[in-house]
mmCIF file of the N, C-alpha and C atoms, coordinates in Angstrom:
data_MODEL
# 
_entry.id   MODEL 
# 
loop_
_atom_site.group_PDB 
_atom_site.id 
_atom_site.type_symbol 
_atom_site.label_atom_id 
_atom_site.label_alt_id 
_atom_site.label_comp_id 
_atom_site.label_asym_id 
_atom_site.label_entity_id 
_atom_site.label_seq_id 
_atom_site.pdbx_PDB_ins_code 
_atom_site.Cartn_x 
_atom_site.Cartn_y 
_atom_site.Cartn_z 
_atom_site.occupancy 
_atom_site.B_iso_or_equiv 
_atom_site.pdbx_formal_charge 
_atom_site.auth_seq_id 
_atom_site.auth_comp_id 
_atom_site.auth_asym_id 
_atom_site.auth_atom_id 
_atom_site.pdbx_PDB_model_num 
ATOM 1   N N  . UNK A 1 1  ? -17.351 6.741   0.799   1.00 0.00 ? 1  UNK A N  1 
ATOM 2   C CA . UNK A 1 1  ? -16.019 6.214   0.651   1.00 0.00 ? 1  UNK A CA 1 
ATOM 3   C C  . UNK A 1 1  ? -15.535 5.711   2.001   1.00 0.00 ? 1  UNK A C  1 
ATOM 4   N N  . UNK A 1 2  ? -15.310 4.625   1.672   1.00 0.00 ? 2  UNK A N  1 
ATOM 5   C CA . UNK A 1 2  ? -14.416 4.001   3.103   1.00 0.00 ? 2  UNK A CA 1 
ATOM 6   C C  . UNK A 1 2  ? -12.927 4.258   3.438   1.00 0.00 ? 2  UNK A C  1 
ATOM 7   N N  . UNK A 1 3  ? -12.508 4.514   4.672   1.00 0.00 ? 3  UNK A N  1 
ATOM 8   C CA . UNK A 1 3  ? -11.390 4.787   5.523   1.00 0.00 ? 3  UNK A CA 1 
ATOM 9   C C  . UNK A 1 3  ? -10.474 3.936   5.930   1.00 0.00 ? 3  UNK A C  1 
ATOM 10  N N  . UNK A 1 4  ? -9.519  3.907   6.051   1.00 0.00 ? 4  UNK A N  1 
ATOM 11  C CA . UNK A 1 4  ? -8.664  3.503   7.174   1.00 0.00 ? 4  UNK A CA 1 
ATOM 12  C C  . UNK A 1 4  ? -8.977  1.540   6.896   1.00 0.00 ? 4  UNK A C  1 
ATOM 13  N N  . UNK A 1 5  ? -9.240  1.248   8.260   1.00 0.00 ? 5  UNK A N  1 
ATOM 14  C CA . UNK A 1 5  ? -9.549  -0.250  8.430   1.00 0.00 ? 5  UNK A CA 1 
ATOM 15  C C  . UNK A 1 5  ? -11.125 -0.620  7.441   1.00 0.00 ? 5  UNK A C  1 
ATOM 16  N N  . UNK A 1 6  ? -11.930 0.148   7.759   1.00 0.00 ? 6  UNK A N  1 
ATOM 17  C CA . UNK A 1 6  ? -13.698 -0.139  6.565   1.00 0.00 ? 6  UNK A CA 1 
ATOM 18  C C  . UNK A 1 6  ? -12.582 -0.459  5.218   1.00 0.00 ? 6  UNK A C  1 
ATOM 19  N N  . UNK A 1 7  ? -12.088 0.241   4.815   1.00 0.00 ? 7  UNK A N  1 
ATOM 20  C CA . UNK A 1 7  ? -11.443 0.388   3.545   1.00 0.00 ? 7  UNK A CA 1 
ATOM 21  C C  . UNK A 1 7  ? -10.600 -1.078  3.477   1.00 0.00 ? 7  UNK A C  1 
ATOM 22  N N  . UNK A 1 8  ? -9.550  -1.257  4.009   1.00 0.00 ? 8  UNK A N  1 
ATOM 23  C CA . UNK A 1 8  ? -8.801  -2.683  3.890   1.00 0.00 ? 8  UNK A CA 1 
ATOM 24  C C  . UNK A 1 8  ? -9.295  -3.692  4.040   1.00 0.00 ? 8  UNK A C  1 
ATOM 25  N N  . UNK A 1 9  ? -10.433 -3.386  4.933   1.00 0.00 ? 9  UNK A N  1 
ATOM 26  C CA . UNK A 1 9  ? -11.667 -4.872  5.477   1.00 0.00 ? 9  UNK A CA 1 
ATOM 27  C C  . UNK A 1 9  ? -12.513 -5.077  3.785   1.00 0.00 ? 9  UNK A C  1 
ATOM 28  N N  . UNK A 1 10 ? -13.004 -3.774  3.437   1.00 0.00 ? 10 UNK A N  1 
ATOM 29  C CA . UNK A 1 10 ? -13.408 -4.063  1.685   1.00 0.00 ? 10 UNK A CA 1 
ATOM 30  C C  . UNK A 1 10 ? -12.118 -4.459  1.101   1.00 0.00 ? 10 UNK A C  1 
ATOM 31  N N  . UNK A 1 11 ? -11.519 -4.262  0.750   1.00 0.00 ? 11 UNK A N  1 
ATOM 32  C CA . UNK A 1 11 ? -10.422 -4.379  -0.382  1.00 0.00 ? 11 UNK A CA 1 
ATOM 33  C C  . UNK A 1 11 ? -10.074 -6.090  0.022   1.00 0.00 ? 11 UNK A C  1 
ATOM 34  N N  . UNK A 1 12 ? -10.158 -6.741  1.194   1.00 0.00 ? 12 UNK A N  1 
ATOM 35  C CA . UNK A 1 12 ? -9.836  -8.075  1.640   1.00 0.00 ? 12 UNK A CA 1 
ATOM 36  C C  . UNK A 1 12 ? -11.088 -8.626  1.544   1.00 0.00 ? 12 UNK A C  1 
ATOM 37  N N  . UNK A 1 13 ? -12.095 -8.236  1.615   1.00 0.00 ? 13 UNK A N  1 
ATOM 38  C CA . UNK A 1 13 ? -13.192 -9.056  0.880   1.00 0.00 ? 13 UNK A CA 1 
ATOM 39  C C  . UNK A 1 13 ? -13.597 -9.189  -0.652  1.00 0.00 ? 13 UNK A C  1 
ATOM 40  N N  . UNK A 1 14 ? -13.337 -8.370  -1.041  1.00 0.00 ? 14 UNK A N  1 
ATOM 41  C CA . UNK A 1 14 ? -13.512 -8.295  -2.623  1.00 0.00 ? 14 UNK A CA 1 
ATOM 42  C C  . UNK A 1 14 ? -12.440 -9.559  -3.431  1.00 0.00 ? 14 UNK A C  1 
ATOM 43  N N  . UNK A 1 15 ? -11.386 -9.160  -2.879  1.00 0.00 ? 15 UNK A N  1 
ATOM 44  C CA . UNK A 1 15 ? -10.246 -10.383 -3.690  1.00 0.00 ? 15 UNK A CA 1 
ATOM 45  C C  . UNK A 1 15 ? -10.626 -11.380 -2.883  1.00 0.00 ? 15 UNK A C  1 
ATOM 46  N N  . UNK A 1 16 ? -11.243 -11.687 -1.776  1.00 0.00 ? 16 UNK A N  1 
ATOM 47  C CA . UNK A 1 16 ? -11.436 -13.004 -0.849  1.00 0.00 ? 16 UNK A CA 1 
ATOM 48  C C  . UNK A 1 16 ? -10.311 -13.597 -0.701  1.00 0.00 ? 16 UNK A C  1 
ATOM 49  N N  . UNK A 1 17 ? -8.852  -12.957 0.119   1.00 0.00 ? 17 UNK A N  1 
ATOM 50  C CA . UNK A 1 17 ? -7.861  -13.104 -0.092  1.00 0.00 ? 17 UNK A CA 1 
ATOM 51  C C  . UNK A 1 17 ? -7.979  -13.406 1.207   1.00 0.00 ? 17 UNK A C  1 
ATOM 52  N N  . UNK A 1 18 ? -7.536  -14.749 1.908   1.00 0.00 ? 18 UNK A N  1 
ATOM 53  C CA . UNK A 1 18 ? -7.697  -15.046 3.288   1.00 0.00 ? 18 UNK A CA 1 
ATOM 54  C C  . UNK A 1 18 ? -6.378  -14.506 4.397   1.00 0.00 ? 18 UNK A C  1 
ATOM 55  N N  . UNK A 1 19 ? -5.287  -14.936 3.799   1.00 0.00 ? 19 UNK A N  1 
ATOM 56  C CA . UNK A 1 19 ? -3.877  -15.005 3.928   1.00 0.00 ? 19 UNK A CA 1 
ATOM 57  C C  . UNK A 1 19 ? -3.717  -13.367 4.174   1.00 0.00 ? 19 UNK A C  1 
ATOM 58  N N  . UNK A 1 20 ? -3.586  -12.778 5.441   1.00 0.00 ? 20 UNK A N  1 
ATOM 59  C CA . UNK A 1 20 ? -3.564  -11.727 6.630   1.00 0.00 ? 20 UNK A CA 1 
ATOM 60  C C  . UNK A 1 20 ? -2.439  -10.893 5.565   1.00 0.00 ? 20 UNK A C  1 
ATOM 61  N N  . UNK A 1 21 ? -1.056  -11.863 5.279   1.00 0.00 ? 21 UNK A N  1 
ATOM 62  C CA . UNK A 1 21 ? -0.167  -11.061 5.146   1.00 0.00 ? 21 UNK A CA 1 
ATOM 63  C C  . UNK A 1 21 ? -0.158  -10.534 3.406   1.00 0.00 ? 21 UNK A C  1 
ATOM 64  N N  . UNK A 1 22 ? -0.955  -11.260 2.621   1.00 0.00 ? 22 UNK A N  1 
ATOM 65  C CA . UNK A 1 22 ? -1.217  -11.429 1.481   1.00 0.00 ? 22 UNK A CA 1 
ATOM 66  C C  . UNK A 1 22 ? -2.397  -9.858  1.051   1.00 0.00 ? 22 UNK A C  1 
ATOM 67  N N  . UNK A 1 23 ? -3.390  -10.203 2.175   1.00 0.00 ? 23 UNK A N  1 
ATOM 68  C CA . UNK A 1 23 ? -4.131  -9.017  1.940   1.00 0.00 ? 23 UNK A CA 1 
ATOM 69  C C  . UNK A 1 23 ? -3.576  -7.612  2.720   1.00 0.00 ? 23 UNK A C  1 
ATOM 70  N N  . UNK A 1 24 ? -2.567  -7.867  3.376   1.00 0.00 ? 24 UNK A N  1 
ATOM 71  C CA . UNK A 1 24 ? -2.073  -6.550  3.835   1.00 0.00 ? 24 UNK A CA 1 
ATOM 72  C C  . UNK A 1 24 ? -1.070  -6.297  3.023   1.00 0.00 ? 24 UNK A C  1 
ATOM 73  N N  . UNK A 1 25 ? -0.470  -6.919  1.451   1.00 0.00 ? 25 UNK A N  1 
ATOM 74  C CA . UNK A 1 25 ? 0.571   -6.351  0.595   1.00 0.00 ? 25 UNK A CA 1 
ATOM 75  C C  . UNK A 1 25 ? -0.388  -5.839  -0.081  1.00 0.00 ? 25 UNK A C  1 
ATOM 76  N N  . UNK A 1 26 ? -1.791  -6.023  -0.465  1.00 0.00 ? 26 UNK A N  1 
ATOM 77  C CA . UNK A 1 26 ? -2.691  -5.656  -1.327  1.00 0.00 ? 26 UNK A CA 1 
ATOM 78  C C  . UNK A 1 26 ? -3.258  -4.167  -0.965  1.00 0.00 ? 26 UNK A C  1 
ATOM 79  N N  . UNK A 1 27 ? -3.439  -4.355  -0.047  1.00 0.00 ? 27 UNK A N  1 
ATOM 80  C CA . UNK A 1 27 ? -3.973  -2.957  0.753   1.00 0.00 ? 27 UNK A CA 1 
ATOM 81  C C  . UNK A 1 27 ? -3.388  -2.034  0.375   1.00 0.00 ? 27 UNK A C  1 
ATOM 82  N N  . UNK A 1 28 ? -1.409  -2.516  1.135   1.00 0.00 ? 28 UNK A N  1 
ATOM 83  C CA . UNK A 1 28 ? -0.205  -1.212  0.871   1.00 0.00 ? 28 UNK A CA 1 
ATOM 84  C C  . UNK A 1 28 ? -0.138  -0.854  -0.324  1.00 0.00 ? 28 UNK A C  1 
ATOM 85  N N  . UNK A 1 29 ? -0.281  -1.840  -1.196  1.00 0.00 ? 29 UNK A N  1 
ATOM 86  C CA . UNK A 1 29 ? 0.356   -1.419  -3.074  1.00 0.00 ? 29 UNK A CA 1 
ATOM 87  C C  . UNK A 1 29 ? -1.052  -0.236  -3.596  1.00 0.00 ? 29 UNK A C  1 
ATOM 88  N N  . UNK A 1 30 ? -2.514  -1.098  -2.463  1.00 0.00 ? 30 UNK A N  1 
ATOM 89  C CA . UNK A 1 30 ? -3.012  -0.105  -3.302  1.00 0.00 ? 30 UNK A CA 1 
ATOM 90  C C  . UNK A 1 30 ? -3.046  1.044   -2.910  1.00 0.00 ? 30 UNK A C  1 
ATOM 91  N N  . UNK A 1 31 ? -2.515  1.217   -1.591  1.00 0.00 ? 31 UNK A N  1 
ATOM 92  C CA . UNK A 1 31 ? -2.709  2.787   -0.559  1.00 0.00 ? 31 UNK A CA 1 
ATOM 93  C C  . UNK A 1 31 ? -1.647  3.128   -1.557  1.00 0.00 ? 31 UNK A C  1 
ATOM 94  N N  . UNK A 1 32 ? -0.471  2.635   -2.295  1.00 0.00 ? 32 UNK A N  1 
ATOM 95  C CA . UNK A 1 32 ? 0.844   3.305   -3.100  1.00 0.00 ? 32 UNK A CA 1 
ATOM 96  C C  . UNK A 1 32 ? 0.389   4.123   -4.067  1.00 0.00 ? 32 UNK A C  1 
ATOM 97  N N  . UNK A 1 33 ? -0.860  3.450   -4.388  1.00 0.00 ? 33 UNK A N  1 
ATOM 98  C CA . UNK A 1 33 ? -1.070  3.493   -6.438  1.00 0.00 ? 33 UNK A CA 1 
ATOM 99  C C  . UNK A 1 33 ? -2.015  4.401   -6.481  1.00 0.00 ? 33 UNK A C  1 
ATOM 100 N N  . UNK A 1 34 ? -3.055  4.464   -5.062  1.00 0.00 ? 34 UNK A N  1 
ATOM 101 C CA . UNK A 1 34 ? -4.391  5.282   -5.432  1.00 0.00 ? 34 UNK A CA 1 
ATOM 102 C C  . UNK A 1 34 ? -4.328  6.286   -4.461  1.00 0.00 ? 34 UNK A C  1 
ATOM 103 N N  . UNK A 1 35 ? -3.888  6.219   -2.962  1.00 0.00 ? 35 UNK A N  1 
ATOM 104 C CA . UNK A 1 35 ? -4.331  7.244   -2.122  1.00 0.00 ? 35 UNK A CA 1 
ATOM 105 C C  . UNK A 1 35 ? -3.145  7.651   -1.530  1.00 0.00 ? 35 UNK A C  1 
ATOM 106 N N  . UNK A 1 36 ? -2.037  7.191   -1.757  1.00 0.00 ? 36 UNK A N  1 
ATOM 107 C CA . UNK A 1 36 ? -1.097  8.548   -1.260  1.00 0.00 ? 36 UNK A CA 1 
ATOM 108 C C  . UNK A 1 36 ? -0.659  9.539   -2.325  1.00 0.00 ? 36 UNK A C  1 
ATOM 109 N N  . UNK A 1 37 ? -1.422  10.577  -2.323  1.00 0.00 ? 37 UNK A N  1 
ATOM 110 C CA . UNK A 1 37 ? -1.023  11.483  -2.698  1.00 0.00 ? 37 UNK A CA 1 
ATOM 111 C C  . UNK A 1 37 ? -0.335  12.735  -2.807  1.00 0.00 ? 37 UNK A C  1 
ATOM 112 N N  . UNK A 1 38 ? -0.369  12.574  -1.182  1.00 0.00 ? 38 UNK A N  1 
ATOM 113 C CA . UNK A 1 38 ? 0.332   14.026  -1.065  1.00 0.00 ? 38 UNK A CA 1 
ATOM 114 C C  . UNK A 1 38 ? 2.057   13.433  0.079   1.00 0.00 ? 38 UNK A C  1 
ATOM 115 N N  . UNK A 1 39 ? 2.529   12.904  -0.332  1.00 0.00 ? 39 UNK A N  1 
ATOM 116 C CA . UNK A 1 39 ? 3.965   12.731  0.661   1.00 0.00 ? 39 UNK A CA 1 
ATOM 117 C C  . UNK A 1 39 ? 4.378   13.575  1.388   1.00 0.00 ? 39 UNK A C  1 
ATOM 118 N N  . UNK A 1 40 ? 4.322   15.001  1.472   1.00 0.00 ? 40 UNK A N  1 
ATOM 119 C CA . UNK A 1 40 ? 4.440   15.829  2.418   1.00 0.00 ? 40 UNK A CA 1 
ATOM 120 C C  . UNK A 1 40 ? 4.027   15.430  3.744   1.00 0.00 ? 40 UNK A C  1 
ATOM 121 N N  . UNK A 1 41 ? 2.223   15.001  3.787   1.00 0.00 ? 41 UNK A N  1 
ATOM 122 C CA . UNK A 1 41 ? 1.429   14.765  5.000   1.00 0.00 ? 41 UNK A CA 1 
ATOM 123 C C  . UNK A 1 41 ? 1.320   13.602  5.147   1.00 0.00 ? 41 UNK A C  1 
ATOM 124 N N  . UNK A 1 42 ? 1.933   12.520  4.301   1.00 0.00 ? 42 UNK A N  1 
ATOM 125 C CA . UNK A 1 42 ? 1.837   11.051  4.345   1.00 0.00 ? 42 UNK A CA 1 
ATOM 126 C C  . UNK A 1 42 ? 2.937   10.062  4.420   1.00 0.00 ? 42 UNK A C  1 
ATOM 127 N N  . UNK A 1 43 ? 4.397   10.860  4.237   1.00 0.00 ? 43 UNK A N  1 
ATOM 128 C CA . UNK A 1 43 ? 5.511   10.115  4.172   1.00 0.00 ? 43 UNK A CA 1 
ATOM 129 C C  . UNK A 1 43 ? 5.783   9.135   4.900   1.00 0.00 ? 43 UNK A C  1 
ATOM 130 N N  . UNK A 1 44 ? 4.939   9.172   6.366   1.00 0.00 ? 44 UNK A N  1 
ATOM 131 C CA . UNK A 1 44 ? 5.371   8.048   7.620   1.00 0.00 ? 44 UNK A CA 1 
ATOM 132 C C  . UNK A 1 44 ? 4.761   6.728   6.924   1.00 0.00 ? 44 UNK A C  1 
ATOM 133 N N  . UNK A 1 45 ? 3.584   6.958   6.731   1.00 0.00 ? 45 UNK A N  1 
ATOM 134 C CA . UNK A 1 45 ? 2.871   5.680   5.961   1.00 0.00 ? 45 UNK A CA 1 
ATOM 135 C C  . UNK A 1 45 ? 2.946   5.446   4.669   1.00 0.00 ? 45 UNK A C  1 
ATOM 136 N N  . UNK A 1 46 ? 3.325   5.974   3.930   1.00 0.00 ? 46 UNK A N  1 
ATOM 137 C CA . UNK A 1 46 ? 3.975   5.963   2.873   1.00 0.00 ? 46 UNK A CA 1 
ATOM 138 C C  . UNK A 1 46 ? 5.389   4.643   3.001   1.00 0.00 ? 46 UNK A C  1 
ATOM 139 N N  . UNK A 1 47 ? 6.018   5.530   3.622   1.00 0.00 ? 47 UNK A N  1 
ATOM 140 C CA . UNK A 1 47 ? 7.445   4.586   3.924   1.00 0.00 ? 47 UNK A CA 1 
ATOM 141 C C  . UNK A 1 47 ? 7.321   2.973   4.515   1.00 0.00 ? 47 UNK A C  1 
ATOM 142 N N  . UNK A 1 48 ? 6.464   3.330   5.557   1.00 0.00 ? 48 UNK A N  1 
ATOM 143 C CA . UNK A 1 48 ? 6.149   2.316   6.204   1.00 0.00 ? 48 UNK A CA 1 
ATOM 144 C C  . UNK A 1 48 ? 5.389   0.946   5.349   1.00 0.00 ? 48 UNK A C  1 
ATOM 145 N N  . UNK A 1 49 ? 4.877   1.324   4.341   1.00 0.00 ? 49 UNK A N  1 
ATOM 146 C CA . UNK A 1 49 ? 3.590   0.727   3.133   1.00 0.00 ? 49 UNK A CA 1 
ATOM 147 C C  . UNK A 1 49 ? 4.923   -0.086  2.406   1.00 0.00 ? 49 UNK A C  1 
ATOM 148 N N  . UNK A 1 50 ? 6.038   0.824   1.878   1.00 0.00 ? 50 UNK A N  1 
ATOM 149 C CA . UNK A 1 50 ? 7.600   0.083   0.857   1.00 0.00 ? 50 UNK A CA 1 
ATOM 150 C C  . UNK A 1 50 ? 8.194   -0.669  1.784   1.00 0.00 ? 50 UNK A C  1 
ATOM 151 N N  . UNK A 1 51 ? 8.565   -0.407  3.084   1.00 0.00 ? 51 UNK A N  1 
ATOM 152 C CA . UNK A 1 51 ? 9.134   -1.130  4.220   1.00 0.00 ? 51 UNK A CA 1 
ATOM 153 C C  . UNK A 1 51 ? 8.232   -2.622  4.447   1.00 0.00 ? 51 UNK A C  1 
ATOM 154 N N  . UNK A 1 52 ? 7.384   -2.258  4.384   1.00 0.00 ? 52 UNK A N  1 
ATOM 155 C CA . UNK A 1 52 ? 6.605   -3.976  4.487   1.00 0.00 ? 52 UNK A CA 1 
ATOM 156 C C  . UNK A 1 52 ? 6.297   -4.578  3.236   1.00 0.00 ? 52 UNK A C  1 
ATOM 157 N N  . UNK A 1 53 ? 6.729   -3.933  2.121   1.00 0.00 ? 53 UNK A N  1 
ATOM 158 C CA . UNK A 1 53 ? 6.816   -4.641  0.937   1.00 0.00 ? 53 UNK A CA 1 
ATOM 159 C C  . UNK A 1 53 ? 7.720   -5.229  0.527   1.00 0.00 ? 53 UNK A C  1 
ATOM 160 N N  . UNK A 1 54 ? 9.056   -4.334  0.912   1.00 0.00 ? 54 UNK A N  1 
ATOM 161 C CA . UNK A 1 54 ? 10.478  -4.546  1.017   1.00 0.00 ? 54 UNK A CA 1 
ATOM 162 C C  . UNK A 1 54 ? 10.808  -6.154  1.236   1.00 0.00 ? 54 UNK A C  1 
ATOM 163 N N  . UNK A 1 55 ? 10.484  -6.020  2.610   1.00 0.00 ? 55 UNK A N  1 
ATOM 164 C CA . UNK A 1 55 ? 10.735  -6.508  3.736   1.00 0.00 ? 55 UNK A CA 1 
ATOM 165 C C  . UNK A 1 55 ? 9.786   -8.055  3.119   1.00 0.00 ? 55 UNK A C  1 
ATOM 166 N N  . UNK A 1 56 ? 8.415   -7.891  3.219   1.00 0.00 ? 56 UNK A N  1 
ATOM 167 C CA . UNK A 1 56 ? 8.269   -9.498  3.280   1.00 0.00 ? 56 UNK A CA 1 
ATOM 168 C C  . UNK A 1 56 ? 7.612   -9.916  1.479   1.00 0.00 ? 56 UNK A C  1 
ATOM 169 N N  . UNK A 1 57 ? 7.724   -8.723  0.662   1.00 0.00 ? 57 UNK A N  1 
ATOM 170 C CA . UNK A 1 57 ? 7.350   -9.686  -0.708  1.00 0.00 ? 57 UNK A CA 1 
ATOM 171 C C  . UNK A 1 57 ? 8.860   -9.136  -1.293  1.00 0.00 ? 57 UNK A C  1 
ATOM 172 N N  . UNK A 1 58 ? 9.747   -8.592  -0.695  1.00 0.00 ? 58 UNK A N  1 
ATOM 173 C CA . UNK A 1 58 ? 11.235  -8.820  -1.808  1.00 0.00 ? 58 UNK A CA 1 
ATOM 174 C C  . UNK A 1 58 ? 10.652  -7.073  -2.618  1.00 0.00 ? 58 UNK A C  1 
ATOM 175 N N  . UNK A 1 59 ? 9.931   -6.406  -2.508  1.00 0.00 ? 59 UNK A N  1 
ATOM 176 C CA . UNK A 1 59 ? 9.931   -5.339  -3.504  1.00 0.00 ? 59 UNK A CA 1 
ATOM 177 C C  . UNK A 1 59 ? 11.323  -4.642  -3.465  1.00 0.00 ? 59 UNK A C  1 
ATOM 178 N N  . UNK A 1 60 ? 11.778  -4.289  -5.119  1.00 0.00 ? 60 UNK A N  1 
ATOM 179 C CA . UNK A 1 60 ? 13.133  -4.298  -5.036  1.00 0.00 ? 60 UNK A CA 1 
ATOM 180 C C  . UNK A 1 60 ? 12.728  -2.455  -4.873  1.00 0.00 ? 60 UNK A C  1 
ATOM 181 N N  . UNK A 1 61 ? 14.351  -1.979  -3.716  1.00 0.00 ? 61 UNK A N  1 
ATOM 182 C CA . UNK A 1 61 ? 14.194  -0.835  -3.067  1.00 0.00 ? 61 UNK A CA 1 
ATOM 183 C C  . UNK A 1 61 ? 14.741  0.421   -4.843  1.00 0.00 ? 61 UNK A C  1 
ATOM 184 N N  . UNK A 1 62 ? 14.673  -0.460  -5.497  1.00 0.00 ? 62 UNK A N  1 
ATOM 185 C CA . UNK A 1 62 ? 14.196  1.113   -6.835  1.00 0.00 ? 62 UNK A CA 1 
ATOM 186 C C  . UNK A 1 62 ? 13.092  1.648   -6.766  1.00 0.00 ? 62 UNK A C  1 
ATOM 187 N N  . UNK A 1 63 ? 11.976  0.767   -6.206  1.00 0.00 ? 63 UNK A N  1 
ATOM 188 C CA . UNK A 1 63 ? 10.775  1.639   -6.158  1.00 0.00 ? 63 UNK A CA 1 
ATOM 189 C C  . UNK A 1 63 ? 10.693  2.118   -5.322  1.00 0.00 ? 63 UNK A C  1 
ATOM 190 N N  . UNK A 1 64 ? 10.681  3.331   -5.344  1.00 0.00 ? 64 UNK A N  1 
ATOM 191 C CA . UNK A 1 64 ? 10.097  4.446   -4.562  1.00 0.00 ? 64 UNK A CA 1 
ATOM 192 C C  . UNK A 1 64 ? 9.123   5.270   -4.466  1.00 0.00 ? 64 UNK A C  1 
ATOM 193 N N  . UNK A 1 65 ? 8.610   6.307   -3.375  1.00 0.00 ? 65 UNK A N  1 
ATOM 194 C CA . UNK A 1 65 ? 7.397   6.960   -3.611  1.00 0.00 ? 65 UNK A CA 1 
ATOM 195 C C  . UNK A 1 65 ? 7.402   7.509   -5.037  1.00 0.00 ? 65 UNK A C  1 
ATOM 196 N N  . UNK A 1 66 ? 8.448   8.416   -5.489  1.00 0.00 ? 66 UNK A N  1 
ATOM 197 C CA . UNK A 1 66 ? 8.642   8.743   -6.393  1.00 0.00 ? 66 UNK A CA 1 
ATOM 198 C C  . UNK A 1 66 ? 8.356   8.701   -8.122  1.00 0.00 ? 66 UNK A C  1 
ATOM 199 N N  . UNK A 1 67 ? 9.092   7.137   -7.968  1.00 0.00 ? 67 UNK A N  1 
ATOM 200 C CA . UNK A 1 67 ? 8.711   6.420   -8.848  1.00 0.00 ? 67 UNK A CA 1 
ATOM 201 C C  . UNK A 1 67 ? 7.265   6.380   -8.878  1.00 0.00 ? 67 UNK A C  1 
ATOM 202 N N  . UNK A 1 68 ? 6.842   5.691   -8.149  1.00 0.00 ? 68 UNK A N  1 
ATOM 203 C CA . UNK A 1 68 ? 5.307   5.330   -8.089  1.00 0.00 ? 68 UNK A CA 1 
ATOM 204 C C  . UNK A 1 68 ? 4.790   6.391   -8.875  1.00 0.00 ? 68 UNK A C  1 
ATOM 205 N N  . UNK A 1 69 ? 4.745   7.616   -7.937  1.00 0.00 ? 69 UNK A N  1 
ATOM 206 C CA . UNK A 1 69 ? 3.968   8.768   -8.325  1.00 0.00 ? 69 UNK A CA 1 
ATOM 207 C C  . UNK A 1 69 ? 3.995   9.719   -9.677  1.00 0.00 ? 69 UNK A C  1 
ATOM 208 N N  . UNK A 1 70 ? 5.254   9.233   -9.749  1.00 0.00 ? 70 UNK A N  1 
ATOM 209 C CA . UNK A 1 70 ? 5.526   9.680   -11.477 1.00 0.00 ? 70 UNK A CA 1 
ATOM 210 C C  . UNK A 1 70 ? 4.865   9.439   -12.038 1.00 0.00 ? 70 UNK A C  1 
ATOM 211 N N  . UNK A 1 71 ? 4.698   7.508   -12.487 1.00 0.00 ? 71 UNK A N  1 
ATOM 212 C CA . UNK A 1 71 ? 3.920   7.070   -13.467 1.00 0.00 ? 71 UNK A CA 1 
ATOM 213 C C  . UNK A 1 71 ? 2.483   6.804   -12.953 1.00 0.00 ? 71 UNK A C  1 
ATOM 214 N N  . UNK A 1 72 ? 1.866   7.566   -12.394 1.00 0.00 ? 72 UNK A N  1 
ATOM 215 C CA . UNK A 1 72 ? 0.079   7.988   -11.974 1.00 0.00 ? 72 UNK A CA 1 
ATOM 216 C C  . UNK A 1 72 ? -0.035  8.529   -13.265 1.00 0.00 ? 72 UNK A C  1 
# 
């Protein structure tokens, strides 16, 4: 299993998504959906993942970790 940057460098080759900022909303939604799991030990990047979603694709601020993690 790949980590950290190995991990986003796959996930940006697979969609062959060129566009930097395009494959770094892809990355965050999927670090949202699949690997933060525990918010206790992850909240900084967690937050930081909605903050740059927020921020440059408009994600409206109802979603939250919360949310997310509910419907897993």
């Amino acid at each position: 299993m790949a980590y950290g940057y190995t991990h986003d460098e796959h996930i940006a080759r697979i969609t062959g998504l060129e566009n930097q900022k395009d494959s770094e909303a892809l990355q965050k939604a999927v670090y949202l959906t699949l690997d933060a799991t525990d918010a206790a030990k992850d909240i900084d990047k967690i937050n930081q993942a909605l903050s740059f979603l927020r921020n440059n694709f408009c994600l409206s601020g109802k979603i939250t970790y919360e949310k997310i993690s509910h419907h897993r």
